[in-house]
N, C-alpha and C positions, 0 to 999 in steps of 0.2 A: 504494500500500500504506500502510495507517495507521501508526503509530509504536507503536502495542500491536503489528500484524501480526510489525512488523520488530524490535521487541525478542521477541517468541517464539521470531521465526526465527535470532535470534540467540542464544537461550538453548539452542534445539539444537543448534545448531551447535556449541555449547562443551561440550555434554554427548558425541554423537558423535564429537568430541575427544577427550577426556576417555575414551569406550569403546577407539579408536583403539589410543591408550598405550597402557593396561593391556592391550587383547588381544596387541598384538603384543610386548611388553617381555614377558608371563608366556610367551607363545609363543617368545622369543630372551632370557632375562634375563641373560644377558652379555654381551650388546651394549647392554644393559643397565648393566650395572658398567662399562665401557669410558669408555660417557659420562658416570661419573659422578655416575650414581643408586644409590642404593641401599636402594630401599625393595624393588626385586626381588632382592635379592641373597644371601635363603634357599630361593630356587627354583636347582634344579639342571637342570633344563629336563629335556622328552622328548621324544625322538628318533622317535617311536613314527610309522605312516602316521597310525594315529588321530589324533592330536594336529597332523599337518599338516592335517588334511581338517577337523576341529572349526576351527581358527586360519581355515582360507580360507572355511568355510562364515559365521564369526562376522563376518568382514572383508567378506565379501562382504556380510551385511544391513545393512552398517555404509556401507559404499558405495551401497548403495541409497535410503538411508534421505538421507544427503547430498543426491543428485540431487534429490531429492523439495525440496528445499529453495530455496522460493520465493527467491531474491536481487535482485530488484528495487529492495526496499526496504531493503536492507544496506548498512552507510558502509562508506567504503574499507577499514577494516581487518576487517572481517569478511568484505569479497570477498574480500582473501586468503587470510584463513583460508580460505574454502570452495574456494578455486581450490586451495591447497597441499593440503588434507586429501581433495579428490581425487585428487587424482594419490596422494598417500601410501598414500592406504588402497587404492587399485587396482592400487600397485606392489609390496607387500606380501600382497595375497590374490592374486596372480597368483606373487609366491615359494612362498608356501606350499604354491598349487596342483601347482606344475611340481617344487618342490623338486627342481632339479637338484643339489643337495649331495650330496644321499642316495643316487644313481646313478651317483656321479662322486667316488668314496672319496680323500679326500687328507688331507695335514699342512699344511696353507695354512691362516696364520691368518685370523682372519675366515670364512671359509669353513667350514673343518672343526670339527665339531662336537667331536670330542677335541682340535683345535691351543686352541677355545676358552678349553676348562677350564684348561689351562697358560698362556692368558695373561692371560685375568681374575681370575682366583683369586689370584693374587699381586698385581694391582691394587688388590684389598680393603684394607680397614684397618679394624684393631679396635683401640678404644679405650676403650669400653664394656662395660656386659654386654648391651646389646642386639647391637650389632656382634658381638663373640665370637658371641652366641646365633646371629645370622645367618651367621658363618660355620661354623658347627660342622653347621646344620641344610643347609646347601649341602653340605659337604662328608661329611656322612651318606648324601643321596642321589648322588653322583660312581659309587659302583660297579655300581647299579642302572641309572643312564644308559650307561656301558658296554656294560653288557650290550643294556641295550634298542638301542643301536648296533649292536651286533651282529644280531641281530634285524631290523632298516631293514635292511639291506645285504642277509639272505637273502630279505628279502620284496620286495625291488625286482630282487635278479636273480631270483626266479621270474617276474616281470614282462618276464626279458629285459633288464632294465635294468645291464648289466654296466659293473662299473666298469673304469679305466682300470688296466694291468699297473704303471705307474708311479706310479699313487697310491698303490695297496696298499702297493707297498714301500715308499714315502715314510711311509704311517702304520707301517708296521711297523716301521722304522727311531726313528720318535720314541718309539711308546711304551717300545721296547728301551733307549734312549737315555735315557730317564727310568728306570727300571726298573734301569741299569747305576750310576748315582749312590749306589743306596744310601738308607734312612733320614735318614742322618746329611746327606745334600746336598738330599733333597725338596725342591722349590721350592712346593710347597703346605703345607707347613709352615712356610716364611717369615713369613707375615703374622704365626702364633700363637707363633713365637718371638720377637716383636719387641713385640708389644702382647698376650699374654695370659697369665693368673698359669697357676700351674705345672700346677694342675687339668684348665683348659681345653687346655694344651699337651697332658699329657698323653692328655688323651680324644682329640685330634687324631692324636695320633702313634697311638694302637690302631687309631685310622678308618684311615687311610693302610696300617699294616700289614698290619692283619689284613681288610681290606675291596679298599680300592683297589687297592692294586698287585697282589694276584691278581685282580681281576678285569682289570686291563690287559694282566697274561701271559696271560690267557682269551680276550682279543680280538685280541692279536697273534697268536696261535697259531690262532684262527680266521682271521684274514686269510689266513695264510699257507696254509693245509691249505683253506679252503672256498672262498674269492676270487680270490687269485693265481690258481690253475689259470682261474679263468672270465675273467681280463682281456683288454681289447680293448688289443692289439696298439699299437707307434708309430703307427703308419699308419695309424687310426682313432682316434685321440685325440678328436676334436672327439664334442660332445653331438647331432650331429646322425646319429649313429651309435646312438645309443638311442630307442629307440620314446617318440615324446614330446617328443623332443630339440630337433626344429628347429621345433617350436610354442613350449616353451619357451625356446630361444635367441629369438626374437624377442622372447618379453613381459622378458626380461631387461635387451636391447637399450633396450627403452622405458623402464627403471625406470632401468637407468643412467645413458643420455645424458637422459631426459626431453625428447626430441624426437619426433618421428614419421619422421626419419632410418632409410634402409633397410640395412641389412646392407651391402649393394655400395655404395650413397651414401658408405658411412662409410669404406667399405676403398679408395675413390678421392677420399675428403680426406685419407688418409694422406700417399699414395704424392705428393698434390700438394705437402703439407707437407717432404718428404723434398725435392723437387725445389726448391723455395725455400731450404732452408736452404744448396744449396751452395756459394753465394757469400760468407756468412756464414762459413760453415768458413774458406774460403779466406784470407779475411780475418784475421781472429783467428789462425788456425793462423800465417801468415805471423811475425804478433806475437810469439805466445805461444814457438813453435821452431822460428821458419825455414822451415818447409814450408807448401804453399798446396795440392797435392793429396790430396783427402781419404783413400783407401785409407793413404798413406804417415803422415798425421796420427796416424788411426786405430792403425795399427801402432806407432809414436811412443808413441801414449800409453796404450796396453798394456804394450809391453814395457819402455819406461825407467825403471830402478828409483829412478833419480832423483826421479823424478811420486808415490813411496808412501812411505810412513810407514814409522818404528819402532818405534813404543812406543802401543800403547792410548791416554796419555796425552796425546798428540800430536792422537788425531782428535777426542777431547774438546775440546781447546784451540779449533782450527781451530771446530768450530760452536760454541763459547760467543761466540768471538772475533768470527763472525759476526751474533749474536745481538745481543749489545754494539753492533755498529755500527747495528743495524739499530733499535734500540732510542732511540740518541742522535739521529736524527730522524727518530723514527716520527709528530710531529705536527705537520711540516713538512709532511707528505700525508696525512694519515687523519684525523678529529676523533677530541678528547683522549679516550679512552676510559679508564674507569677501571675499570682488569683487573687481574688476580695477576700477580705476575714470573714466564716460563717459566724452567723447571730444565732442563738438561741429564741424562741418565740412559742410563746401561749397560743393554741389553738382556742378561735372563738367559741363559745357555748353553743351556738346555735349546729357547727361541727361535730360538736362534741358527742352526741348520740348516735351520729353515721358515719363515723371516721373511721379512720386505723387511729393504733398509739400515736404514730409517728408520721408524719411524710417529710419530702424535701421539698422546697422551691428555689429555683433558680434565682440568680440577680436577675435585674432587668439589664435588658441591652444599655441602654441609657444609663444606668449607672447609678437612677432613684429608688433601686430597691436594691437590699444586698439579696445575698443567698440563706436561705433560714432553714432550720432544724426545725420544723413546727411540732411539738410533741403537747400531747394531752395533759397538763396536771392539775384538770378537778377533781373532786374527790379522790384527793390522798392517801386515806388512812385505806382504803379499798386500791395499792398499787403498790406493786412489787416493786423494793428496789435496787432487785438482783438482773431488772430488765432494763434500764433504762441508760446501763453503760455500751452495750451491744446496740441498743438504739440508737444510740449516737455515733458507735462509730459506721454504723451500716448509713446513716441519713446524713453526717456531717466527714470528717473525714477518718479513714482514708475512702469514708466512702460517698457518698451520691456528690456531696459539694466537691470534692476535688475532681470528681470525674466530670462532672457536669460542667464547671464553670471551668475547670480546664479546657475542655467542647468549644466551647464558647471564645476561646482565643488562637484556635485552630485555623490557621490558612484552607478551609474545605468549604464546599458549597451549605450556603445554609439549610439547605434541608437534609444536612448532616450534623451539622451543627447545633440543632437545636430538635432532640428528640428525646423522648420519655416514654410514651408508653409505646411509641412504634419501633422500638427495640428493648423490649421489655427483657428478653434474656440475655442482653451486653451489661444493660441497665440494673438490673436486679442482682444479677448473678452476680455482676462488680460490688451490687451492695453487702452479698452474703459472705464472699469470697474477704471483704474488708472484715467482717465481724473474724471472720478465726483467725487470720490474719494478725488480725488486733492479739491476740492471744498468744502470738509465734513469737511477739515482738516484746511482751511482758507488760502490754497498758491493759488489762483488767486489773483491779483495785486489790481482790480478792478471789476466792475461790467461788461465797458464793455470786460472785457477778459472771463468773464461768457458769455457772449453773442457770444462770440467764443466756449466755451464749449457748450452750446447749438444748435449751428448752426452745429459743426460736431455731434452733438449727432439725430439731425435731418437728415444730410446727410446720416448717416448710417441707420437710419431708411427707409429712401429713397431708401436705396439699395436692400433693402429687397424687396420694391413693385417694384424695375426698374427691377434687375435682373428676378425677376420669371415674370415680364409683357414682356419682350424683350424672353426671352429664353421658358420659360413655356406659355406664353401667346398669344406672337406673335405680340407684341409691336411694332410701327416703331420708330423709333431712335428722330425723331420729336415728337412722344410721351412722349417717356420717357425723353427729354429734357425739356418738357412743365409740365410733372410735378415733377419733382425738380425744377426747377425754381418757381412753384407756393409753395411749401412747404418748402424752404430751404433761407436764405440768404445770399449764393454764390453770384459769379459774372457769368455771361451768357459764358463765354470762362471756368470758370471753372463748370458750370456744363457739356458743352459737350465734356471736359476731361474725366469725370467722368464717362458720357454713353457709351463714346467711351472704356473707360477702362471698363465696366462690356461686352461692346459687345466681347471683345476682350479676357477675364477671366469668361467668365462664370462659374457661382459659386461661385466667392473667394470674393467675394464681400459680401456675405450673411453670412458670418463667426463673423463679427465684432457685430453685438447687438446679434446675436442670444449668442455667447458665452457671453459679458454681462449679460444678461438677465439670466443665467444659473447662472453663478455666484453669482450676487445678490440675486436669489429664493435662492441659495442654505445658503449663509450669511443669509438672515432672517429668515431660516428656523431652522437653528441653533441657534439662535437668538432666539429666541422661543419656543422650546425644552429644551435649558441649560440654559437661564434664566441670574441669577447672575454667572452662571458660567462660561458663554462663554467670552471666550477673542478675541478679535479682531487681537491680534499678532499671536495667536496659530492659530487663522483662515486662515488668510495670510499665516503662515508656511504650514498647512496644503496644502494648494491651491499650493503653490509654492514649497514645499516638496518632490514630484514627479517628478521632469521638466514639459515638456507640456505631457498633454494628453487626450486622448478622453472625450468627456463632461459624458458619461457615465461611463469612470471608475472614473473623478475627483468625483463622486457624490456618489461611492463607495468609494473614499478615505475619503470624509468628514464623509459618515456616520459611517466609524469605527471609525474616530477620537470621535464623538461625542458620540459614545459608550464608547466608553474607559473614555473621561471626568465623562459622567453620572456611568461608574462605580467605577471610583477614587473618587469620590463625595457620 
């Protein structure tokens, strides 16, 4: 191929990029805001089937158009591109296609199209009048998206597509839950109480009054009188109970883990995972309080009020605390990367019922938000505090924030640049792979904050066998309760968080050890091949070198790097 050929090919390449973005960010622009853009962030998004069926018809010529795309002649960083920007754009027009959200009604952030709007919308930041303008013109459209919500829900159960008895409540409960605060507490008025003149406060607060919160008593009161009555039962939770379901559980499967991993493959690397870890229990438990049998561990660190907190303030301390260690040498094993300082941050109340413990948020491109460890600490005295140093280093570093806002300073196209859940097993994996990690390196506090490492490194393992027994399997939700509880040492309210959150994300839950697990093969394998040569910082560079991306091209990134050592050697 000539060098004109392979620069053309390379100039489309960055233009159906470049299409990529923008379709899929105006197709989700709060996930959008999440990462810390905000050029979509006067789109309030629609809910509508139209608008899933235009997003996957657009995605899909967009994916076509890719293939078409001679790469013979393309240097290495443009294979990648074209290897990542396939997988992206085929695991995004196959969401759009299947849109299991829309059939599978929840308050699960991420997921749910109302848990959205309550968690991006207070993400914003206005300091401007172009910012105010973008969010006044979001939060203009917020009661029209509602409705149009409503609307998806009737037009997918005429399809048969009925959602789950426990989501409905789940969303009915949030929007009540916001709705019971009152004007005077709106968490979407935050932003414009904090950055906008009294004007624009005001026009926000008439939006909210006289717009939005009736139209959220309109859709709660629809859920409850037109949906609830049509929910599918405990015992049918899984999407493979809706027409459509277990076509779409698969393409979700793929976009998750980004393997060609089978449903049953994945739910018998769980259970293998669970069986490994229990000599490890044994071990540490022995340490941490005397006990080496897991059942009794388990029990131990449930109910001893000793293991939880009493003040908010306490779980703050605990993962800043972590943070700080993790931070004083972080460039002992990573090269020096020059990123923001992560902040620790209270997760809103309004949150607080349909959250995880934990998540990450990116800075803002701009530079007006840092990068934040959001973690839960209301009701204290009901929270472990043997969990919430593994939190921190999976959410802040060396996990999500150094990957993420390292991304973010990366020479690569931005719709590599700026990804979360559409590489959820680069993403995750890096997050899990940080907590043990943490561990090799000597920043857990204690033993029992190991015993926290261990219990999420089992939960995730659990996810593996819940997800594909609920969805692939045909689990009932009392199953999959019964066993996390039998292999994990949660609390019983949090594990039917947990099921509730994979009935509700089918798929994104299986992302976390499988991409572990990828990583580590691929470190020892290295490991083993380069001998005295291999470096542990180069490896990390290597792994985090790229932003996220597919488990199959990361394993094509490492094997050139290791070529290249064995050749410099």
């Amino acid at each position: 191929m000539s060098d004109r050929m392979s620069q053309d090919a390379a100039t489309r390449l960055g233009g159906l990029g470049e299409r990529y973005f923008t379709t899929q960010h105006t197709y989700d622009p709060y996930n959008a805001t999440l990462l810390g853009l905000s050029e979509f962030d006067h789109l309030a998004g629609d809910p509508s089937i139209e608008a899933s069926e235009t997003a996957a018809a657009d995605l899909a010529a967009i994916g076509r158009e890719v293939s078409a795309i001679a790469t013979a002649g393309l240097d290495e960083q443009n294979l990648i591109d074209h290897s990542v920007l396939s997988v992206l754009v085929r695991g995004a027009q196959q969401d759009a296609q299947h849109s299991l959200w829309a059939g599978n009604v929840s308050a699960k952030s991420y997921v749910s199209r109302q848990a959205l709007i309550f968690q991006a919308m207070p993400a914003m930041t206005v300091t401007d009048r172009d910012s105010a303008d973008r969010y006044l013109e979001r939060l203009s459209g917020v009661a029209g998206v509602l409705t149009a919500l409503g609307d998806r829900y009737a037009a997918e159960a005429s399809l048969g597509r009925y959602p789950t008895e426990q989501g409905v409540t789940h969303s009915i409960q949030q929007l009540e839950g916001y709705l019971a605060l009152g004007v005077g507490g709106d968490v979407l008025l935050n932003v414009m109480r904090s950055g906008a003149d009294a004007r624009d406060l005001e026009r926000a607060t008439s939006i909210v009054e006289g717009e939005i919160r009736p139209a959220m008593h309109a859709l709660a009161e629809r859920l409850r009188t037109e949906f609830l009555p049509l929910g599918r039962p405990d015992d049918k939770v899984g999407v493979r109970y809706m027409p459509g379901g277990e076509e779409g559980y698969l393409a979700s499967v793929a976009r998750h883990t980004t393997t060609a991993l089978s449903p049953a493959e994945i739910h018998q690397v769980g259970l293998d995972v669970l069986d490994e870890m229990r000599s490890e229990w044994s071990e540490v438990g022995m340490r941490a309080i005397g006990e080496r049998d897991f059942a009794v561990i388990a029990e131990r660190m449930r109910s001893d009020t000793s293991l939880r907190f009493e003040t908010s303030e306490q779980i703050v301390n605990v993962a800043q605390g972590a943070l700080d260690r993790a931070n004083a040498v972080r460039d002992q094993y990573f090269p020096a990367y020059d990123i923001p300082d992560c902040v620790i941050e209270e997760i809103n109340s309004i949150e607080a019922a349909h959250t995880a413990m934990a998540y990450y948020r990116p800075p803002a491109v701009d530079g007006s938000r840092p990068g934040a460890h959001c973690l839960l600490a209301t009701d204290p005295q009901n929270r472990f505090r043997f969990e919430y140093e593994a939190l921190a280093f999976h959410e802040s570093v060396p996990g999500h924030h150094m990957q993420l806002a390292t991304a973010q300073k990366l020479d690569i196209p931005r719709y590599r640049r700026y990804l979360d859940v559409e590489a959820c097993s680069f993403n995750e994996g890096w997050g899990l792979y940080s907590e043990q990690f943490a561990d090799e390196i000597g920043l857990y506090s204690d033993d029992v904050a190991r015993l926290g490492m261990l219990s999420f490194r089992a939960l995730r393992a659990c996810r593996l066998v819940i997800d594909t027994g609920i969805h692939h399997f045909g689990w009932s939700r009392e199953q999959a309760v019964d066993f996390m509880w039998k292999n994990t040492a949660t609390t019983m309210s949090h594990v039917r968080t947990e099921v509730d959150r994979y009935i509700a994300w089918p798929g994104q839950a299986l992302a976390y050890m499988i991409g572990r697990l990828e990583i580590g093969r691929l470190r020892e394998q290295a490991k083993e091949q380069l001998g005295s040569r291999f470096s542990l910082v180069d490896f990390h560079g290597t792994v985090l070198g790229s932003g996220a991306v597919p488990l199959t091209v990361l394993a094509d990134n490492v094997a050139r790097w290791q070529s290249s050592v064995a050749q410099d050697n």
